[in-house]
C-alpha positions as a printed NumPy array, in Angstrom:
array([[-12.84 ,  66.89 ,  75.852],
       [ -9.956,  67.745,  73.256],
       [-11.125,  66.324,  69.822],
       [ -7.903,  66.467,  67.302],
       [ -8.768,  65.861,  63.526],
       [ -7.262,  62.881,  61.677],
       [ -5.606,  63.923,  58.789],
       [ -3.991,  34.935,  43.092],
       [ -2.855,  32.097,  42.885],
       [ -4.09 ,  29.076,  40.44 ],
       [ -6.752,  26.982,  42.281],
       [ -5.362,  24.051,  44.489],
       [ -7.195,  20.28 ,  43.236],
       [ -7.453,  17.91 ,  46.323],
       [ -7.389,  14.592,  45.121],
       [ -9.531,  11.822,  47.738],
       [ -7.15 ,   8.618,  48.922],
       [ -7.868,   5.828,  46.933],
       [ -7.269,   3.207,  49.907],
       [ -9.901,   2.321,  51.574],
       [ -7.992,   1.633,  55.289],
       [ -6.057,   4.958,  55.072],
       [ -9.652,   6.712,  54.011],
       [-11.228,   5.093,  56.972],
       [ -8.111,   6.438,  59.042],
       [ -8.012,   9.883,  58.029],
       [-11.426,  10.599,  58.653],
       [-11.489,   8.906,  62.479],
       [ -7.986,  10.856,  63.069],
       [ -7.82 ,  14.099,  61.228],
       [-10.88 ,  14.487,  58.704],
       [-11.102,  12.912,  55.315],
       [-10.456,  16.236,  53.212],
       [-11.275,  15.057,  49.584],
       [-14.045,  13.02 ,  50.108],
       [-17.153,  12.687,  47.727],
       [-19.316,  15.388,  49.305],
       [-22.842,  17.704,  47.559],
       [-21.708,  20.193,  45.359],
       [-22.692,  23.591,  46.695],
       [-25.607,  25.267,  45.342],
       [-28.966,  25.974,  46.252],
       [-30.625,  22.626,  46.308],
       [-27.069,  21.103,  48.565],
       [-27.315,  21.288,  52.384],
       [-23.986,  20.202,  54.13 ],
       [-24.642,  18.256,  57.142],
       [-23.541,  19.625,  60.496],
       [-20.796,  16.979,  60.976],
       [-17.264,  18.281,  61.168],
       [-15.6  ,  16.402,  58.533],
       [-15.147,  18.973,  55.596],
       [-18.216,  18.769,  53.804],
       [-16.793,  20.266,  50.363],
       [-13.372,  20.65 ,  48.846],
       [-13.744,  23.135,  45.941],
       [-10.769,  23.636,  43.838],
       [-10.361,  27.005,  45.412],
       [-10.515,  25.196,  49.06 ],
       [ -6.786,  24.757,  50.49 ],
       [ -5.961,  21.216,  51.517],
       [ -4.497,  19.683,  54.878],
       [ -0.972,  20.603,  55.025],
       [ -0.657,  20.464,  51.124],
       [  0.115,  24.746,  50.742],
       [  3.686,  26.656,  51.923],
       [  3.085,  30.529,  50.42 ],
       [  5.525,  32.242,  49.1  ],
       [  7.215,  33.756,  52.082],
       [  9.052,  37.601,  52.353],
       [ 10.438,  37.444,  55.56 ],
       [ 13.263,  38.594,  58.302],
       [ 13.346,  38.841,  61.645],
       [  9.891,  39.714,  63.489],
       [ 10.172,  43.194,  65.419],
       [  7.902,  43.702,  68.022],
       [  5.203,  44.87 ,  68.094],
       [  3.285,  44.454,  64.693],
       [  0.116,  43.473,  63.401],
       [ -1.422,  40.983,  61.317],
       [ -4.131,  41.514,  58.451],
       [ -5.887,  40.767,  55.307],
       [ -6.164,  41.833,  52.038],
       [ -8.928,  42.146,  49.547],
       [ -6.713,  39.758,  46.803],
       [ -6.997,  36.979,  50.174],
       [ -3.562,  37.765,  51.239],
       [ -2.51 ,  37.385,  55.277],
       [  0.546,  39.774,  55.992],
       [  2.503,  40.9  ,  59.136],
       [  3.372,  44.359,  59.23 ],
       [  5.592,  46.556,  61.534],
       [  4.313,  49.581,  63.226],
       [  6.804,  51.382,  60.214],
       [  4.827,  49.772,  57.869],
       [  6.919,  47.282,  56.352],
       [  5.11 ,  44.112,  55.691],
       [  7.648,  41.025,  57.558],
       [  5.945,  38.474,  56.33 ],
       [  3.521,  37.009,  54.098],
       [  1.497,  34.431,  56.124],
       [ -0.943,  33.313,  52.653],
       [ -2.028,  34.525,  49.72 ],
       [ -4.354,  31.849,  48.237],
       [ -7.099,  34.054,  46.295],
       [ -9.969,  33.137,  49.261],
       [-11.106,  36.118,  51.278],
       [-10.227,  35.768,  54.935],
       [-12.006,  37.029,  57.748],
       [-11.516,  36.197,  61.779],
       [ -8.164,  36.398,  62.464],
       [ -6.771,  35.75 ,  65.778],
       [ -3.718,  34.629,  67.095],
       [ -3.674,  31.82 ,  69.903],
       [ -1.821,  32.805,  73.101],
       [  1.174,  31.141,  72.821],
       [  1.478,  32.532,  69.084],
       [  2.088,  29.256,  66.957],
       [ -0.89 ,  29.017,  65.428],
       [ -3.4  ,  32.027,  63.396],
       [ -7.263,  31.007,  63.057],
       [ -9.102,  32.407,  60.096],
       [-12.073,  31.847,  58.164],
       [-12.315,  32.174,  54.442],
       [-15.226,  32.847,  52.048],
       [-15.748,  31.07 ,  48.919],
       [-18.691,  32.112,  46.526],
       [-19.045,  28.803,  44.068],
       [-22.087,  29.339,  42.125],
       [-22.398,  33.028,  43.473],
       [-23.074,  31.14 ,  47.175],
       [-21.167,  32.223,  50.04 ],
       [-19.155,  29.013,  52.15 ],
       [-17.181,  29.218,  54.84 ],
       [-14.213,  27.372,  55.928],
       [-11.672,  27.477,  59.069],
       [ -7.779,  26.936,  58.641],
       [ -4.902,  27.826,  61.004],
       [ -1.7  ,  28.378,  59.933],
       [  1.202,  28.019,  62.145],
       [  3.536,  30.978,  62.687],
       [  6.347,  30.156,  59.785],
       [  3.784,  29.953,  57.557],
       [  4.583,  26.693,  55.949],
       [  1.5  ,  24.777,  57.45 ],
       [ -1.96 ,  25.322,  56.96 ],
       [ -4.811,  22.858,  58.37 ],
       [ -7.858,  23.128,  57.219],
       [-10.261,  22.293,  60.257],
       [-14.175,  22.533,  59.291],
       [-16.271,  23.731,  56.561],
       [-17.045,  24.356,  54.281],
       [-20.667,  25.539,  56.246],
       [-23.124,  28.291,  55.321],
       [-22.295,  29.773,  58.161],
       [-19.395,  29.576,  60.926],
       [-18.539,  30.956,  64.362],
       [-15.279,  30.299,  65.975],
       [-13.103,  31.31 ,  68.515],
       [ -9.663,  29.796,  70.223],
       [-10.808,  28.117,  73.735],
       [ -7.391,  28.327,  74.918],
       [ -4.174,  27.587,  72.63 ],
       [ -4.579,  24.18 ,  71.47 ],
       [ -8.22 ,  23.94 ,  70.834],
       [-10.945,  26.019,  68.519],
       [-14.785,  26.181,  69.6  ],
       [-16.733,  26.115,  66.365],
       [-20.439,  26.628,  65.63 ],
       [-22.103,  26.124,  62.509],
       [-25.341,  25.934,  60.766],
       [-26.51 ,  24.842,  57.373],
       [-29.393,  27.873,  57.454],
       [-27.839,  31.614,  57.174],
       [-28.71 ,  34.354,  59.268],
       [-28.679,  32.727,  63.011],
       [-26.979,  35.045,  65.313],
       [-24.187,  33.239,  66.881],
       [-24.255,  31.647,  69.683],
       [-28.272,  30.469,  69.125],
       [-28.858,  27.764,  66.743],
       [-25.707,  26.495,  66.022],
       [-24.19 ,  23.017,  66.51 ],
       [-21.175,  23.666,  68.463],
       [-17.914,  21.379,  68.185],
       [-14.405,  21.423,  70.275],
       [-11.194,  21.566,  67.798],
       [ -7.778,  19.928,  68.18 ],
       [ -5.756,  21.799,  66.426],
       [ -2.857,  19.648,  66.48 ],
       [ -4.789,  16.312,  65.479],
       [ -7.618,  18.129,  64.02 ],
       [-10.01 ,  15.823,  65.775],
       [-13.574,  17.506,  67.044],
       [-15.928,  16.903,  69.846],
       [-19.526,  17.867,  69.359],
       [-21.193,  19.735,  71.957],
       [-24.602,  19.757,  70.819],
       [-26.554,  22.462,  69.643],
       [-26.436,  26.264,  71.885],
       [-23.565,  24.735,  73.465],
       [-21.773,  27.814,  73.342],
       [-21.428,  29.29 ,  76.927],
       [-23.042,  32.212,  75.94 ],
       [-25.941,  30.633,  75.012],
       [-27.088,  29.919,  78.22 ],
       [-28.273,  32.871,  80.167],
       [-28.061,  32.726,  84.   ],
       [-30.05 ,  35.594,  85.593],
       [-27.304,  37.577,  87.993],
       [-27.707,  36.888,  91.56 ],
       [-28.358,  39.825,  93.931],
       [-26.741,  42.218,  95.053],
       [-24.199,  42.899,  92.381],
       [-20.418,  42.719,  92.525],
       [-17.865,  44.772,  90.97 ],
       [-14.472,  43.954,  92.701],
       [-11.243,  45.396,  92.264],
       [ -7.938,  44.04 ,  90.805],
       [ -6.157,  44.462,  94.318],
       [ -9.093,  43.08 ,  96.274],
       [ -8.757,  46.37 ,  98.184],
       [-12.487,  47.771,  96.976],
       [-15.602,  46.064,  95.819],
       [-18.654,  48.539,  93.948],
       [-22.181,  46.265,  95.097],
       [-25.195,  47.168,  93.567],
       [-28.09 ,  46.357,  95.067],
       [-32.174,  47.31 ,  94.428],
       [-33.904,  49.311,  97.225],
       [-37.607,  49.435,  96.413],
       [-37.702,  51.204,  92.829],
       [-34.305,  52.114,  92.598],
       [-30.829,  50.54 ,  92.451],
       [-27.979,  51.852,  94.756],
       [-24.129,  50.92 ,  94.134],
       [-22.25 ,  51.096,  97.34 ],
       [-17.911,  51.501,  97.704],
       [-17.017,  48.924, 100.22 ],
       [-13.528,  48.5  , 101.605],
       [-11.951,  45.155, 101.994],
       [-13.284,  43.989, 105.   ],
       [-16.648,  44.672, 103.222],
       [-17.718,  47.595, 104.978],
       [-20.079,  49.857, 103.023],
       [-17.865,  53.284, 103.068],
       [-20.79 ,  55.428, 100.533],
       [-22.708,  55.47 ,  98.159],
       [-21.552,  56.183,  94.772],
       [-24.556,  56.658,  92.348],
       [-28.334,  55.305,  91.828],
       [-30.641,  54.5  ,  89.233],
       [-34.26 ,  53.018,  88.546],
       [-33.691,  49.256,  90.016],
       [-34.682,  47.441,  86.963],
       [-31.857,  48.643,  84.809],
       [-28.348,  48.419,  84.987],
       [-25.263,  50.247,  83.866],
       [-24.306,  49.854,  80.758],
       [-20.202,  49.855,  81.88 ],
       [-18.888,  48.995,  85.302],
       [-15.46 ,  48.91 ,  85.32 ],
       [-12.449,  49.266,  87.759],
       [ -8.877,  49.799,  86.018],
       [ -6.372,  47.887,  86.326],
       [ -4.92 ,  49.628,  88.862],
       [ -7.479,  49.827,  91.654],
       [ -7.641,  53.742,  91.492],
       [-10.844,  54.22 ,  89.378],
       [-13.951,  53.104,  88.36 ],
       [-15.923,  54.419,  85.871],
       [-19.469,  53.813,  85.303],
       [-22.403,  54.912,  82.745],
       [-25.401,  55.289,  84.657],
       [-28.638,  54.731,  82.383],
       [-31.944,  56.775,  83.022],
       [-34.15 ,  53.827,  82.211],
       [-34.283,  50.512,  79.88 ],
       [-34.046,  52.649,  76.047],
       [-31.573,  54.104,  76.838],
       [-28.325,  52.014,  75.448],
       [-25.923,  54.811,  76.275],
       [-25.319,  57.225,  79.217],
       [-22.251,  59.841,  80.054],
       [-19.201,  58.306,  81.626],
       [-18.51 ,  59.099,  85.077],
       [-15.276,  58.336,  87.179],
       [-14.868,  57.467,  90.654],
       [-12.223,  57.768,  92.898],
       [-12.4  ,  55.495,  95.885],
       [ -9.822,  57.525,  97.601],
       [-11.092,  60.676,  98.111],
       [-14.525,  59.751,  97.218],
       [-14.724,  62.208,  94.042],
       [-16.305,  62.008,  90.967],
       [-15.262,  63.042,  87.5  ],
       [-17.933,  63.625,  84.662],
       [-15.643,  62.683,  81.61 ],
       [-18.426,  63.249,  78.733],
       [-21.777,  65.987,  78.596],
       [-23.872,  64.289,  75.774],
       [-26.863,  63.984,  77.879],
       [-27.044,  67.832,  79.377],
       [-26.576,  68.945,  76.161],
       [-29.446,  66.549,  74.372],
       [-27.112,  65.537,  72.227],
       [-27.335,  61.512,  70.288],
       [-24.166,  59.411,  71.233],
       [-23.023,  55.939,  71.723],
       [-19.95 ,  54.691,  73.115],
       [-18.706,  51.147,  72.537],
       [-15.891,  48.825,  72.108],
       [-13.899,  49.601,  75.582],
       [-10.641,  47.613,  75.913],
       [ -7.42 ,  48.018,  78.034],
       [ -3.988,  47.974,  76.611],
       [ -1.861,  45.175,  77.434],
       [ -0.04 ,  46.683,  79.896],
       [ -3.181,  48.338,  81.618],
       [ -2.147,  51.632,  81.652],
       [ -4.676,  52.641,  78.94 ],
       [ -7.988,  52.575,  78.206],
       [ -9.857,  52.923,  74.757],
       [-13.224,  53.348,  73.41 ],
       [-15.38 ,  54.757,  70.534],
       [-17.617,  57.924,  70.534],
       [-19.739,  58.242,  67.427],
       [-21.602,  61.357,  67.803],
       [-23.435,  64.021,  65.131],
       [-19.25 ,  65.267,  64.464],
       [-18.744,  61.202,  63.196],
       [-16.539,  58.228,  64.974],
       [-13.74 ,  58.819,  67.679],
       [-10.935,  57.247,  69.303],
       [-11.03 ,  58.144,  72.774],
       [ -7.919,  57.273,  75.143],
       [ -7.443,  57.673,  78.793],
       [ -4.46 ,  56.912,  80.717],
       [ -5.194,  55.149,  84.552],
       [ -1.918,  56.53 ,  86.785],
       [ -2.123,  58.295,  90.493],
       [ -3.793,  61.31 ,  88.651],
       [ -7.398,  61.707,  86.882],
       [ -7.39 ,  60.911,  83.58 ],
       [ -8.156,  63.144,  81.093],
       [-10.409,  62.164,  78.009],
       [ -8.59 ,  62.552,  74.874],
       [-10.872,  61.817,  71.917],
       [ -9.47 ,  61.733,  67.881],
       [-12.099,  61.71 ,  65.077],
       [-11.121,  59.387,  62.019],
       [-14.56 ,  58.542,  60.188],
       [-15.656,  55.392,  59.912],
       [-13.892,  52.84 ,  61.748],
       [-13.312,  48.74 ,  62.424],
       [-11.304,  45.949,  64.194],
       [ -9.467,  48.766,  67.142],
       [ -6.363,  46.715,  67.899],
       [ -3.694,  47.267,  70.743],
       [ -0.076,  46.967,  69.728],
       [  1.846,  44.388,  72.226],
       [  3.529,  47.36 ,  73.992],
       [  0.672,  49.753,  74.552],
       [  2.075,  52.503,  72.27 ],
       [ -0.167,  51.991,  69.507],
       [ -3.737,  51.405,  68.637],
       [ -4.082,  50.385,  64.918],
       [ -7.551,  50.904,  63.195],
       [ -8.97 ,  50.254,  59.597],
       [-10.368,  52.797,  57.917],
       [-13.869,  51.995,  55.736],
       [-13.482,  54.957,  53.484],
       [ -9.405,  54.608,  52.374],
       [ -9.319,  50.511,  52.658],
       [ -6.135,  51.631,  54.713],
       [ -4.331,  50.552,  58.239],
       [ -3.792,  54.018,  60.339],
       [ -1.62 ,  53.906,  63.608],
       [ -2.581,  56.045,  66.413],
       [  0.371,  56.519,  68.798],
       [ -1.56 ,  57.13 ,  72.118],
       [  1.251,  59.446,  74.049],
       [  1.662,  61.661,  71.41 ],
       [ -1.806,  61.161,  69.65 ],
       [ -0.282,  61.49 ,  65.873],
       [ -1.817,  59.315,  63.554],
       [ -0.472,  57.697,  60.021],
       [ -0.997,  55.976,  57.68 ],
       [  0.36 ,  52.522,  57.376],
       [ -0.858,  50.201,  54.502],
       [ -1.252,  53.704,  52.309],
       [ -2.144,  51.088,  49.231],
       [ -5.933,  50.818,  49.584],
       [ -5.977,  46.864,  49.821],
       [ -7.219,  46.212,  53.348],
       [-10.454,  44.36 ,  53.267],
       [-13.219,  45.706,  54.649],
       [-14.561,  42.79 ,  57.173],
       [-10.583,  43.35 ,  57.577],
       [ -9.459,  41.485,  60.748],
       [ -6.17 ,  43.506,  62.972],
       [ -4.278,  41.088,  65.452],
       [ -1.334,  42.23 ,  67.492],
       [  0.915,  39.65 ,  67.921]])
């Protein structure tokens, strides 16, 4: 395994509607946004409705903000981010920022894209009276529109359901881990009207125990991995389409299961990480090749008795590529594989500490934040050289890297 060294704006006042009818109508049809509401502070609970609890002057209204804009026409790919001043920017793979999404002086967290690319969902902190509220907003792709949706809650969990609608949960008592204990609500974005769910009404918050055996199929329907307990230990089986067991690929204890299963995209591999038994939380990765019936060890942690964990796997867009982390005793990696006819090879690139591993739109690039500059870096994944692309020390921390 090759390892290569990395080198405010004023506050916005909301003002409530003084008619009563067009009060009433607001808050059936798009939530009442400058309504009398408890002050934040320690001895004010917001109820878990989803009419905006709170406007504080630092809170952006419905439709009321267009942000100074610097922009020309969008190349493709680039990425969008935050700044530590609250500042939402699109920048180039060159690192030229396009365009200047916002740059009210609220921190902004959770940024995604929807899928058809006309609207951005983020959260934003607020910290009146030193406590921490949080709000959602979109804003639409120009820029010139920015809805503000829920909040502000003590917490807030949220997530684009498909590209017109938000799932929300939120809680007036810190500290739950999302999905549990939240009171879950459906979003239009484009009326701004919400649905409630009910409380753990998140998918994920209902386990279903996986039926036996185990299925792993792949893309092209061509191969299928089953898993399946014998006694004290679980076997995983290649079958062929027909479902005909062809061999056995690997076994371990039957009340554990791998941590990764995966086939890639192309239907020539699967890679797996086998576990010895239920602490361990990582394992070597091994690839298969239904083909020939070979298998490739990609990483030696475990014969060595060396600590490791791997996380974060994701393919590339065009699912050529596949990357993951490594954080061993030499620190945090970027490891890349490419999927074609021939075995991949594991190429691994140590930059520190790391967040939010993004994709560009064409596969060429992976862009990463790093914790210890407050910079953007740009790893391009066929030649593995990595820069620097902020270079100004102003991404956030809990930054947030889309590709759009």
């Amino acid at each position: 395994m090759d390892v290569h060294p990395n080198p405010g704006k004023p506050p916005v006042k909301t003002k409530c509607p003084r008619n009563r009818l067009q009060v009433a109508l607001l808050v059936t049809l798009v939530f009442c946004l400058g309504c009398s509401a408890p002050k934040a502070g320690p001895s004010a609970t917001p109820s878990l409705a989803m009419t905006p609890q709170s406007n504080f002057d630092t809170l952006t209204p419905l439709d009321a903000v267009t942000p100074t804009l610097q922009q020309t026409e969008l190349p493709a790919p680039h990425f969008t981010y935050s700044t530590r001043n609250g500042e939402i920017w699109r920048i180039d793979t060159e690192g030229h920022r396009v365009q200047l999404l916002a740059a009210d002086s609220a921190q902004k967290v959770s940024l995604k894209w929807s899928d058809d690319h006309q609207w951005l969902h983020y959260v934003a902190w607020q910290y009146p009276d030193g406590v921490q509220w949080q709000t959602l907003f979109v804003i639409n792709q120009e820029g010139t529109i920015i809805k503000q949706l829920a909040g502000p809650y003590r917490e807030l969990t949220s997530e684009w359901q498909d590209h017109n609608h938000i799932l929300a949960g939120v809680t007036d008592t810190p500290r739950t881990m999302p999905p549990w204990g939240r009171t879950w609500f459906q979003i239009n974005v484009q009326t701004g009207i919400s649905a409630s769910l009910g409380i753990d009404a998140h998918p994920r918050a209902t386990f279903t125990p996986l039926a036996e055996p185990r299925l792993v199929e792949a893309p092209n329907g061509q191969w299928t991995v089953l898993s399946q307990a014998e006694g004290d230990t679980r076997v995983f089986y290649l079958l062929d389409a027909e479902g005909n067991t062809v061999a056995p690929i690997y076994q371990q204890p039957a009340d554990i299961l791998s941590a990764y299963t995966m086939w890639s995209r192309n239907s020539q591999w699967f890679m797996y990480q086998p576990l010895e038994n239920k602490d361990d939380y990582d394992g070597d990765l091994y690839l298969y090749n239904p083909r020939d019936l070979s298998t490739k060890r990609l990483t030696t942690y475990e014969e060595r008795g060396e600590a490791f964990s791997i996380s974060a796997f994701r393919w590339s867009p065009n699912g050529e590529w596949l990357r993951f982390e490594i954080s061993d005793a030499e620190g945090m990696k970027i490891c890349i594989m490419h999927f074609g006819d021939t075995p991949p090879d594991l190429r691994c690139f140590l930059v520190g500490s790391t967040a939010q591993l993004t994709w560009s739109s064409d596969s060429r690039f992976i862009a990463f934040l790093s914790w210890a500059a407050s910079d953007i870096y740009l790893l391009e994944v066929s030649s593995g050289e990595i820069q620097n692309l902020t270079n100004d020390g102003e991404a956030r921390l809990e930054l947030e890297i889309t590709a759009d």
